[in-house]
mmCIF file as Biopython writes it, N, C-alpha, C and O atoms, coordinates in Angstrom:
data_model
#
loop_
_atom_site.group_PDB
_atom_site.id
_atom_site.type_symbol
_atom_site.label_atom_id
_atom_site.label_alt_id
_atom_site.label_comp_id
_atom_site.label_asym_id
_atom_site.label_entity_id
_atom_site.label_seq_id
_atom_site.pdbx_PDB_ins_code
_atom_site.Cartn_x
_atom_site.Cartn_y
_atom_site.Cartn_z
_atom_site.occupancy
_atom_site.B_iso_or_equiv
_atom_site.auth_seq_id
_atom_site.auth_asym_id
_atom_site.pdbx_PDB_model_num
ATOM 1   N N  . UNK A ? 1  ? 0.846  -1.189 0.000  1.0 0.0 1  A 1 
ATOM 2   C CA . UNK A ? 1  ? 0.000  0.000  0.000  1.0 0.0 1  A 1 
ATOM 3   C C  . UNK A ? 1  ? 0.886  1.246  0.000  1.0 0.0 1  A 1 
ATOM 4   O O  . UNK A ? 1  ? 1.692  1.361  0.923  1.0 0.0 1  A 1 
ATOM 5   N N  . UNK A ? 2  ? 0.803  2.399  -1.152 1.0 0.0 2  A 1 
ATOM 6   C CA . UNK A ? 2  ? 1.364  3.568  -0.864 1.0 0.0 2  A 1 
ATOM 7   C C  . UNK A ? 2  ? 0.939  4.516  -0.028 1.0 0.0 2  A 1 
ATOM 8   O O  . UNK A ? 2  ? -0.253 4.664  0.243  1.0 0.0 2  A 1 
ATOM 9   N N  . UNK A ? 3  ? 1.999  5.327  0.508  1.0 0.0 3  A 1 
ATOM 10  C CA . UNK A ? 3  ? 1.632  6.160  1.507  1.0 0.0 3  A 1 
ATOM 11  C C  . UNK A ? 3  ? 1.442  7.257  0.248  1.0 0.0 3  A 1 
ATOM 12  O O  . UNK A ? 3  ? 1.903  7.258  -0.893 1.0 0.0 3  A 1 
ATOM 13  N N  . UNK A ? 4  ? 0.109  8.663  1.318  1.0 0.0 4  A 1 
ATOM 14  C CA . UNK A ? 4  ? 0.014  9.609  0.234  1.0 0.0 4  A 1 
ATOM 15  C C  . UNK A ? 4  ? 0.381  10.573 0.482  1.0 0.0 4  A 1 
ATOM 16  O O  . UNK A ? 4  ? 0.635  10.992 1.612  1.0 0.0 4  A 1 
ATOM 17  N N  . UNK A ? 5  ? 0.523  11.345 -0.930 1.0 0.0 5  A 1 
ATOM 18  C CA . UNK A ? 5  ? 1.565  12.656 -0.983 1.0 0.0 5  A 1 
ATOM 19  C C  . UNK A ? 5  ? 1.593  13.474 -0.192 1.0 0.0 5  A 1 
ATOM 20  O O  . UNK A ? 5  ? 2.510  14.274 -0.005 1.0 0.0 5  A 1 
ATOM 21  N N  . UNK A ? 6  ? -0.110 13.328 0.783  1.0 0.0 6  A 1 
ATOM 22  C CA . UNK A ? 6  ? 0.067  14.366 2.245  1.0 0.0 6  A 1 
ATOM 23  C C  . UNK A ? 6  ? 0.843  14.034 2.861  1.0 0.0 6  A 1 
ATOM 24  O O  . UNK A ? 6  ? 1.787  14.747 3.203  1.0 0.0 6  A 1 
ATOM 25  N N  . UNK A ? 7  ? 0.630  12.485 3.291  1.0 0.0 7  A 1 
ATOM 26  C CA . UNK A ? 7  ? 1.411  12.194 4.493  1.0 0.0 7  A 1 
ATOM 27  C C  . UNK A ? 7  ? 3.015  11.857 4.058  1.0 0.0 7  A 1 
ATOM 28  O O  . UNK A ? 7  ? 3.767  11.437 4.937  1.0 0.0 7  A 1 
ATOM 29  N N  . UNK A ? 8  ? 3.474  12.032 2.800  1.0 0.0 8  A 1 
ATOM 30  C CA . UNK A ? 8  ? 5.124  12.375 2.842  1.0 0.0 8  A 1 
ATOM 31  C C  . UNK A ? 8  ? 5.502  13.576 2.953  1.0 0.0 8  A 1 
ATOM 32  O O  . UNK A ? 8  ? 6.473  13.902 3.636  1.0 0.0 8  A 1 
ATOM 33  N N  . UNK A ? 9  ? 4.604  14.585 2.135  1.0 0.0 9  A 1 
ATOM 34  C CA . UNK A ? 9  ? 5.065  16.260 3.135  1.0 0.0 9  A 1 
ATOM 35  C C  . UNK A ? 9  ? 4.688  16.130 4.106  1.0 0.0 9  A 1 
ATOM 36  O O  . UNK A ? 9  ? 4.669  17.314 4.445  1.0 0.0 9  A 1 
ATOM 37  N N  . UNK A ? 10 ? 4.184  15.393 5.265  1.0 0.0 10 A 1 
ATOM 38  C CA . UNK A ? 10 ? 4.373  15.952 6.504  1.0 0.0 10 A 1 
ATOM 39  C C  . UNK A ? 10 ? 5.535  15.455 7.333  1.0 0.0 10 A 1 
ATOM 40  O O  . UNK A ? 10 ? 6.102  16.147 8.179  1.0 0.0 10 A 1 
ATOM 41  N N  . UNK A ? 11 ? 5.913  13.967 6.976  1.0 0.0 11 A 1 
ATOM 42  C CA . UNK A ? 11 ? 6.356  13.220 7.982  1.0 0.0 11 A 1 
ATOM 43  C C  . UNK A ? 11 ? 8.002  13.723 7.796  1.0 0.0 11 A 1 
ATOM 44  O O  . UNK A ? 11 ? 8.627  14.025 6.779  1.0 0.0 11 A 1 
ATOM 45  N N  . UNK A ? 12 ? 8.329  13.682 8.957  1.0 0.0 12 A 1 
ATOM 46  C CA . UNK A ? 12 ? 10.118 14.045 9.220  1.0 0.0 12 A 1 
ATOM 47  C C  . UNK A ? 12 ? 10.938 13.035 9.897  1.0 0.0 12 A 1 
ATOM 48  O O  . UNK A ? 12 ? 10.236 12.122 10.331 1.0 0.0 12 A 1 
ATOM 49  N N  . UNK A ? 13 ? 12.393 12.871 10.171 1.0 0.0 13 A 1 
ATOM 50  C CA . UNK A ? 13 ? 12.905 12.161 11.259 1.0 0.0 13 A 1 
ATOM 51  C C  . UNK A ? 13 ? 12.521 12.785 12.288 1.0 0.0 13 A 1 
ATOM 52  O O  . UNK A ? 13 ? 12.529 14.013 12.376 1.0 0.0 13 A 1 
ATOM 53  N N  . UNK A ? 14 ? 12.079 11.866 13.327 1.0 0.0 14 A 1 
ATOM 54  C CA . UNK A ? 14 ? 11.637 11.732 14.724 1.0 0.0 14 A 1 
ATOM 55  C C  . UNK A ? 14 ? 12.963 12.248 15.387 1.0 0.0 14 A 1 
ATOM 56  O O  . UNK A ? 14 ? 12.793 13.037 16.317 1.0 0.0 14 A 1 
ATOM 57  N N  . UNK A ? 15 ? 14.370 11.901 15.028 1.0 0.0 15 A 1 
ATOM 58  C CA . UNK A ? 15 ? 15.286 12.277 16.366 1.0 0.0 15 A 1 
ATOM 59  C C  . UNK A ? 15 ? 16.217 13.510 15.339 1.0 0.0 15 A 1 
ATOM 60  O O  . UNK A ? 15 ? 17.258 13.976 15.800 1.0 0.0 15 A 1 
ATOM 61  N N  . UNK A ? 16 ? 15.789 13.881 14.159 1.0 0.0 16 A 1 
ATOM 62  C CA . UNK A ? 16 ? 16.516 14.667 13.565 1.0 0.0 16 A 1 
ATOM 63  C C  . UNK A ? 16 ? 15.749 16.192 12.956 1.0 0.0 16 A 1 
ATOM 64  O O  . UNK A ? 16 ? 16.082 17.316 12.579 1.0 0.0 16 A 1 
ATOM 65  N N  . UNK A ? 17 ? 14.387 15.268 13.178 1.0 0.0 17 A 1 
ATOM 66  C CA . UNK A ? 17 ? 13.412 16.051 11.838 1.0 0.0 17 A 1 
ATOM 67  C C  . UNK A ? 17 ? 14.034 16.813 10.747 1.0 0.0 17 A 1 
ATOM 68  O O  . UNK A ? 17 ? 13.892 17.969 10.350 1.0 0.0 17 A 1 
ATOM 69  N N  . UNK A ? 18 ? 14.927 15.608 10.300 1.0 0.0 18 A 1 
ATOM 70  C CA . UNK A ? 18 ? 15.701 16.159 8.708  1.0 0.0 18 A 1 
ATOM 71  C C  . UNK A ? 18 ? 14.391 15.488 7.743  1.0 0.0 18 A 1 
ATOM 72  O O  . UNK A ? 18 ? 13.256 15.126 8.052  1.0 0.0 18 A 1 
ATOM 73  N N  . UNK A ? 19 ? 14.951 15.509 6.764  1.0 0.0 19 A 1 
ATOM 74  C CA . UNK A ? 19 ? 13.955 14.835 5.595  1.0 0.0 19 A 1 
ATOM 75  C C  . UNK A ? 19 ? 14.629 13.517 5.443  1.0 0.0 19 A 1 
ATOM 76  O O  . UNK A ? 19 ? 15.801 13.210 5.662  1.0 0.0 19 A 1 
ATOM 77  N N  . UNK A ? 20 ? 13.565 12.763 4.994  1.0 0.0 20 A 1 
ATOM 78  C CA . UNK A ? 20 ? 13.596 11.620 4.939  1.0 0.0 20 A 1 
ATOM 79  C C  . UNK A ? 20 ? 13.420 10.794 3.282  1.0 0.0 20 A 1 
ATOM 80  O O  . UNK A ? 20 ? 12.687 11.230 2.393  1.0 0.0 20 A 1 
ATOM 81  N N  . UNK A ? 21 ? 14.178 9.686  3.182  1.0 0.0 21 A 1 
ATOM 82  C CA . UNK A ? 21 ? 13.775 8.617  1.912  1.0 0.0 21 A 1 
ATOM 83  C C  . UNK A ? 21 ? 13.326 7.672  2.242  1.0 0.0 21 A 1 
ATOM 84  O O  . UNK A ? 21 ? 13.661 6.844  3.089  1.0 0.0 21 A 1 
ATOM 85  N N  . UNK A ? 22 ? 11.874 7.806  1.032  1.0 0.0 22 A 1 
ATOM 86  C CA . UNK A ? 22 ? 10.855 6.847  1.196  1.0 0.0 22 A 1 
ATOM 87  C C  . UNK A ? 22 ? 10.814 5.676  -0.047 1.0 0.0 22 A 1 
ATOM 88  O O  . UNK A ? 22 ? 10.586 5.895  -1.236 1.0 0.0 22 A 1 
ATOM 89  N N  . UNK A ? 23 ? 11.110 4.354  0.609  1.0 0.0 23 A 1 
ATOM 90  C CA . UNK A ? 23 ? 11.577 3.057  -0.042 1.0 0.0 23 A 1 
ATOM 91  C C  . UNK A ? 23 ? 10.233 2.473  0.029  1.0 0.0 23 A 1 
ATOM 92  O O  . UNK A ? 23 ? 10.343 1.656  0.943  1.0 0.0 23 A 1 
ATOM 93  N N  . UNK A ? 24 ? 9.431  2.436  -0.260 1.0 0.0 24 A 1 
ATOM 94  C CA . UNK A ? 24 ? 8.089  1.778  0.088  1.0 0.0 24 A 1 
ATOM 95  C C  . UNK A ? 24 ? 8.102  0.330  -0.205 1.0 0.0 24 A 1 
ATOM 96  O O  . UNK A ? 24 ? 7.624  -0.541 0.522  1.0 0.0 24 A 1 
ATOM 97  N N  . UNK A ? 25 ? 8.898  0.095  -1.735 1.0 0.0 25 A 1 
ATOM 98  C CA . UNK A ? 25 ? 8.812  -1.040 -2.619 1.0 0.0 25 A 1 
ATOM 99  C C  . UNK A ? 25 ? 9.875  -2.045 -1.273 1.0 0.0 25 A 1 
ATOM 100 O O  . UNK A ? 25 ? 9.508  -3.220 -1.292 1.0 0.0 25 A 1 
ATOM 101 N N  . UNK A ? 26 ? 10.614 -1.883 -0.589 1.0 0.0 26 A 1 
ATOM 102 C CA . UNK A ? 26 ? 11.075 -2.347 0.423  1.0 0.0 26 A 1 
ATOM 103 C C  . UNK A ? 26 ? 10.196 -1.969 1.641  1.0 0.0 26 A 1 
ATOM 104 O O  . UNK A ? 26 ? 10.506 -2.768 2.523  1.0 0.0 26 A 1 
ATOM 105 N N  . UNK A ? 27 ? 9.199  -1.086 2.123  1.0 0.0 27 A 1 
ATOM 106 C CA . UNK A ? 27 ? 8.752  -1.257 3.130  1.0 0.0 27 A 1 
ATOM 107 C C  . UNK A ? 27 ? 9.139  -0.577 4.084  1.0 0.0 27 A 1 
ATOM 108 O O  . UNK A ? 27 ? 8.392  -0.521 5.061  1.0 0.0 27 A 1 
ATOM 109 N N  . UNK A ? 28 ? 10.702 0.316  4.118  1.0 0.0 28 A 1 
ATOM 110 C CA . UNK A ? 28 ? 10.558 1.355  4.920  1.0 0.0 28 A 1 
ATOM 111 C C  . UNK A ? 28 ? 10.718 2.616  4.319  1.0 0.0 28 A 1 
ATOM 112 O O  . UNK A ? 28 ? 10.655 2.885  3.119  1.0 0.0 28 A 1 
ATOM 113 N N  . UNK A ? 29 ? 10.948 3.421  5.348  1.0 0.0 29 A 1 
ATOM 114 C CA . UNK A ? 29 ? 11.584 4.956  5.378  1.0 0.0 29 A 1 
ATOM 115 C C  . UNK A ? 29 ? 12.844 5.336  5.903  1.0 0.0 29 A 1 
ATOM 116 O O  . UNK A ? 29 ? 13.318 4.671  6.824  1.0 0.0 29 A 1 
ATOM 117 N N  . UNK A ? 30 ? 13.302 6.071  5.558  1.0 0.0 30 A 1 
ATOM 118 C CA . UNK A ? 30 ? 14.958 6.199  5.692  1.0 0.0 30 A 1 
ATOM 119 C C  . UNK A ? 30 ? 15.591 7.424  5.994  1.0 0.0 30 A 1 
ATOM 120 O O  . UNK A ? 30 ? 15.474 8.238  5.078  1.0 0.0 30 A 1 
ATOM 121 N N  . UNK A ? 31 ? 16.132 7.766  6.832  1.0 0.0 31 A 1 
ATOM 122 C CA . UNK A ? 31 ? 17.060 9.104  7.133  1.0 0.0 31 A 1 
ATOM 123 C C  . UNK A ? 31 ? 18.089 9.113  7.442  1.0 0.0 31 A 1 
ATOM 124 O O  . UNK A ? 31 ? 18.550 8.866  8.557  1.0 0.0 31 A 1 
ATOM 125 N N  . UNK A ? 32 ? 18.908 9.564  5.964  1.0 0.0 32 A 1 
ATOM 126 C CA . UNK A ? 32 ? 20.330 9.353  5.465  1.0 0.0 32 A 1 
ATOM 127 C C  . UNK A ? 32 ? 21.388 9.812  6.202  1.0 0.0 32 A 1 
ATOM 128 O O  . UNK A ? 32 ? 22.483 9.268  6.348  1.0 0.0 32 A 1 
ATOM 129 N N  . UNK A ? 33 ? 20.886 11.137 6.786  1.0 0.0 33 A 1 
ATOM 130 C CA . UNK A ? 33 ? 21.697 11.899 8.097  1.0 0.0 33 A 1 
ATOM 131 C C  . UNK A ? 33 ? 21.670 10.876 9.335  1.0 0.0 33 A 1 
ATOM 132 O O  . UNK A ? 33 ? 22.836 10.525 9.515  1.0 0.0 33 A 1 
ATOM 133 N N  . UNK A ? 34 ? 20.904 10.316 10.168 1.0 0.0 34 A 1 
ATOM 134 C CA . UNK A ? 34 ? 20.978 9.632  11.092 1.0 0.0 34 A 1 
ATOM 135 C C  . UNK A ? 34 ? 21.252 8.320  10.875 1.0 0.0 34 A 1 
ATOM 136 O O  . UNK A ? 34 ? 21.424 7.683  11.915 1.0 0.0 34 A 1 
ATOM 137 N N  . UNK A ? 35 ? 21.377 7.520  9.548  1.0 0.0 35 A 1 
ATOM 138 C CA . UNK A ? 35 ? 21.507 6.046  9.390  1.0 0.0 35 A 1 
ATOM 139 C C  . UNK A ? 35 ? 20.461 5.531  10.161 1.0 0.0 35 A 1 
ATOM 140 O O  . UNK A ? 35 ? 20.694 5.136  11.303 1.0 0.0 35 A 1 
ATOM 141 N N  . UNK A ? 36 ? 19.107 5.476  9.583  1.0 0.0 36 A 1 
ATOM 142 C CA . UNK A ? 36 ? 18.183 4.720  10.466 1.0 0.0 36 A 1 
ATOM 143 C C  . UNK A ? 36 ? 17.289 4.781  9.496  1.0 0.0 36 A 1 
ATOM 144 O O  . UNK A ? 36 ? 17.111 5.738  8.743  1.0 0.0 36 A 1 
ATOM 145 N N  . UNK A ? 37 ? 16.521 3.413  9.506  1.0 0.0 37 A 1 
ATOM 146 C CA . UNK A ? 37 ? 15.879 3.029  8.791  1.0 0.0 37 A 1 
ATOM 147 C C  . UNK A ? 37 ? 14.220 2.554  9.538  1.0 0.0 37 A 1 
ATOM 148 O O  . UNK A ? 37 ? 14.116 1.625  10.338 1.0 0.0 37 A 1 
ATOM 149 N N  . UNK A ? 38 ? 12.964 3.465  9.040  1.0 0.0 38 A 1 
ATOM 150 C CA . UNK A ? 38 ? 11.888 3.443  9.640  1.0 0.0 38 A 1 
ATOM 151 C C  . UNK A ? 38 ? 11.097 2.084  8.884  1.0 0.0 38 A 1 
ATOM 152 O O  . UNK A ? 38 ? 11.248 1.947  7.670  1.0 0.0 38 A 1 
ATOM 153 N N  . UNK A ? 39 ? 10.254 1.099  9.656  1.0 0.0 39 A 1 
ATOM 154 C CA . UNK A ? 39 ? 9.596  -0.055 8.887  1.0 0.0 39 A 1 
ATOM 155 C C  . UNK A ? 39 ? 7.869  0.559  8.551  1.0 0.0 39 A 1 
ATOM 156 O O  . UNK A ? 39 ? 7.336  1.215  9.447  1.0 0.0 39 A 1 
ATOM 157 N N  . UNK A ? 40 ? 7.231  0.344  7.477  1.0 0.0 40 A 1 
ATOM 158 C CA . UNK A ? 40 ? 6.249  0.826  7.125  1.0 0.0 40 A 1 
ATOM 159 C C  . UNK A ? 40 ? 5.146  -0.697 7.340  1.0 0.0 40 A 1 
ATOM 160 O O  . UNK A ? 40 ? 5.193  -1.490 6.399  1.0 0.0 40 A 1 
ATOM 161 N N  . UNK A ? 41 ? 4.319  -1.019 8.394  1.0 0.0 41 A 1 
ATOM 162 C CA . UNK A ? 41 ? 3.501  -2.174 8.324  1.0 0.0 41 A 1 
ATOM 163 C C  . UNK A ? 41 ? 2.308  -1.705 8.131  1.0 0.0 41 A 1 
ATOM 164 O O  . UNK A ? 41 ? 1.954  -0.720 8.779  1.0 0.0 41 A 1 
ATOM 165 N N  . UNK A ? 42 ? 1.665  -2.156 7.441  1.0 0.0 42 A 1 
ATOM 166 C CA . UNK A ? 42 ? 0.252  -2.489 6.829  1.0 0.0 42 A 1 
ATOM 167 C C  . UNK A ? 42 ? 0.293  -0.975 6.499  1.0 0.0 42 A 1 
ATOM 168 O O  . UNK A ? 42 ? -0.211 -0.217 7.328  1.0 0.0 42 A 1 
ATOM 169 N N  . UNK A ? 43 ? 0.697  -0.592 5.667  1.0 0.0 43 A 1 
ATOM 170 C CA . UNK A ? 43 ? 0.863  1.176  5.029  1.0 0.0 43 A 1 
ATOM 171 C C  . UNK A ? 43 ? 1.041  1.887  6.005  1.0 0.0 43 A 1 
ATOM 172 O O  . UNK A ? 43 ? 0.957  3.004  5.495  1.0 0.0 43 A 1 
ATOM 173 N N  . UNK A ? 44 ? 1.222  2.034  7.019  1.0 0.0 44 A 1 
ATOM 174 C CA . UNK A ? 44 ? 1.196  2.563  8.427  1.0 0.0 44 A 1 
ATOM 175 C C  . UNK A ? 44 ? 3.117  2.478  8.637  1.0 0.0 44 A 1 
ATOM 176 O O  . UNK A ? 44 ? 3.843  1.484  8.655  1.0 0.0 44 A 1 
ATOM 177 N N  . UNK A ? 45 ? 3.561  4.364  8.806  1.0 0.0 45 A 1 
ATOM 178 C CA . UNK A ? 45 ? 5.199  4.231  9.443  1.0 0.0 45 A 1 
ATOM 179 C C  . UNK A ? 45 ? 5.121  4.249  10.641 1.0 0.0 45 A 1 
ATOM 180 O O  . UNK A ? 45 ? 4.323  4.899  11.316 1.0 0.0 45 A 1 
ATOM 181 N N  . UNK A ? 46 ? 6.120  3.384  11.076 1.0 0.0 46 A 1 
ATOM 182 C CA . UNK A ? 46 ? 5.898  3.049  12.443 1.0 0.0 46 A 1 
ATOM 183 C C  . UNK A ? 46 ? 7.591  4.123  12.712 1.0 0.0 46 A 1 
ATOM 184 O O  . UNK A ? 46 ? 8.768  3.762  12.690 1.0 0.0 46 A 1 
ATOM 185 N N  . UNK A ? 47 ? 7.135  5.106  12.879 1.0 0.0 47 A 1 
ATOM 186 C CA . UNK A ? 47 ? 8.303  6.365  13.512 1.0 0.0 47 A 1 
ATOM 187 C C  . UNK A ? 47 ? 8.841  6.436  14.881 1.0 0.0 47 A 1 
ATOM 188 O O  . UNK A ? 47 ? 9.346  7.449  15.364 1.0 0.0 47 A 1 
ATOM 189 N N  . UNK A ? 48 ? 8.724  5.461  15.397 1.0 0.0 48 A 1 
ATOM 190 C CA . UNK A ? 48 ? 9.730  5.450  16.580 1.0 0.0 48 A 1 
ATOM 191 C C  . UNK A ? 48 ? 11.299 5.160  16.891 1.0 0.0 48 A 1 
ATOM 192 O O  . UNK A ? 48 ? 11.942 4.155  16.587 1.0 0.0 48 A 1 
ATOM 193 N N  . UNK A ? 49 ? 11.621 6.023  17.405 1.0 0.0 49 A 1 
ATOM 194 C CA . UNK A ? 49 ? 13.361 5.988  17.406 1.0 0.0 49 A 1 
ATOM 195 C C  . UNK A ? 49 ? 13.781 4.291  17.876 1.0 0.0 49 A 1 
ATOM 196 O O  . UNK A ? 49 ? 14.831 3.778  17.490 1.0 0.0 49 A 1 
ATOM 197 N N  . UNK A ? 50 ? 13.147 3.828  18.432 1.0 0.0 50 A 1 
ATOM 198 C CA . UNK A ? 50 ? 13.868 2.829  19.173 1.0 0.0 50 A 1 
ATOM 199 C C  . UNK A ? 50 ? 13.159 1.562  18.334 1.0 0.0 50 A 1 
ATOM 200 O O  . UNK A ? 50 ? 13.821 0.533  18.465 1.0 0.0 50 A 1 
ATOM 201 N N  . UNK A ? 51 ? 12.048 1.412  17.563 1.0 0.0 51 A 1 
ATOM 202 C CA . UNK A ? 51 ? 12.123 0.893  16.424 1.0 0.0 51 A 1 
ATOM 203 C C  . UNK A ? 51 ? 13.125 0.443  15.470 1.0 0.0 51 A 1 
ATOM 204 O O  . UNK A ? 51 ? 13.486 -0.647 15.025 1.0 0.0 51 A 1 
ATOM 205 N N  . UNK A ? 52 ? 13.527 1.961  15.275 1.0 0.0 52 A 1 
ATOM 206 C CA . UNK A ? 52 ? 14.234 1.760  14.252 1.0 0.0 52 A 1 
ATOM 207 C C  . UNK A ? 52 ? 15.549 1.077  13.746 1.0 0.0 52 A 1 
ATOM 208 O O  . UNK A ? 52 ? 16.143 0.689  14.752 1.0 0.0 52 A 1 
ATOM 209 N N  . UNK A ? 53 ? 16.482 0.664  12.262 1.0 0.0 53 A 1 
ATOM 210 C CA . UNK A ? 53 ? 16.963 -0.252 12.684 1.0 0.0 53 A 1 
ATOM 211 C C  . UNK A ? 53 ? 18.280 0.709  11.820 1.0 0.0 53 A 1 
ATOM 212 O O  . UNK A ? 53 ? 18.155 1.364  10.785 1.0 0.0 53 A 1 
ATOM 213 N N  . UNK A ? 54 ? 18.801 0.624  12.176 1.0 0.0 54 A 1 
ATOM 214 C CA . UNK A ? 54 ? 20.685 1.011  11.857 1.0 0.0 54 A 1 
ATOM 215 C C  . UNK A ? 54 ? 20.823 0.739  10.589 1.0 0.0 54 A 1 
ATOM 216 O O  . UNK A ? 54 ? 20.624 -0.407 10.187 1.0 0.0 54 A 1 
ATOM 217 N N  . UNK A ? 55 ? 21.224 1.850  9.662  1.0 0.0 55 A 1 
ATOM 218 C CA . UNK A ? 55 ? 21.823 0.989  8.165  1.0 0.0 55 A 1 
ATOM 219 C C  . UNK A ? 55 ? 23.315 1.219  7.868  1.0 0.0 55 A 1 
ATOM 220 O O  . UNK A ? 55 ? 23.953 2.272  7.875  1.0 0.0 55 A 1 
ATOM 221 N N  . UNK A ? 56 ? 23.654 0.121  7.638  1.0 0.0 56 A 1 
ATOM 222 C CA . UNK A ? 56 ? 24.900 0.295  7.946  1.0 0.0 56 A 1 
ATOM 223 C C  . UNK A ? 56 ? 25.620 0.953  6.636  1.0 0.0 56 A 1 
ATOM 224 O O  . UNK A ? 56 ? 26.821 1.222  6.662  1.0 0.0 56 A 1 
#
């Protein structure tokens, strides 16, 4: 399920509120400044810092 164009202008990093890349076709969201990678379940981002998973 895609997320919609509202809800990508709104959403930011949670511990940076930089902007973020959105991988959907993989399932998350991504913020290149912090190396952290957000998981998107059932179209729904699940934006919690401690979620999130490290990219290396």
């Amino acid at each position: 399920m895609a997320l919609s164009p509202e809800l990508k202008e709104i959403l930011a990093c949670p511990k940076c509120k930089g902007e973020l890349e959105f991988r959907e076709e993989e399932g998350e969201i991504r913020c290149l400044a912090c190396r952290l990678a957000y998981r998107i379940e059932d179209g729904i981002p699940v934006m919690l810092i401690d979620e999130a998973r490290p990219i290396p």
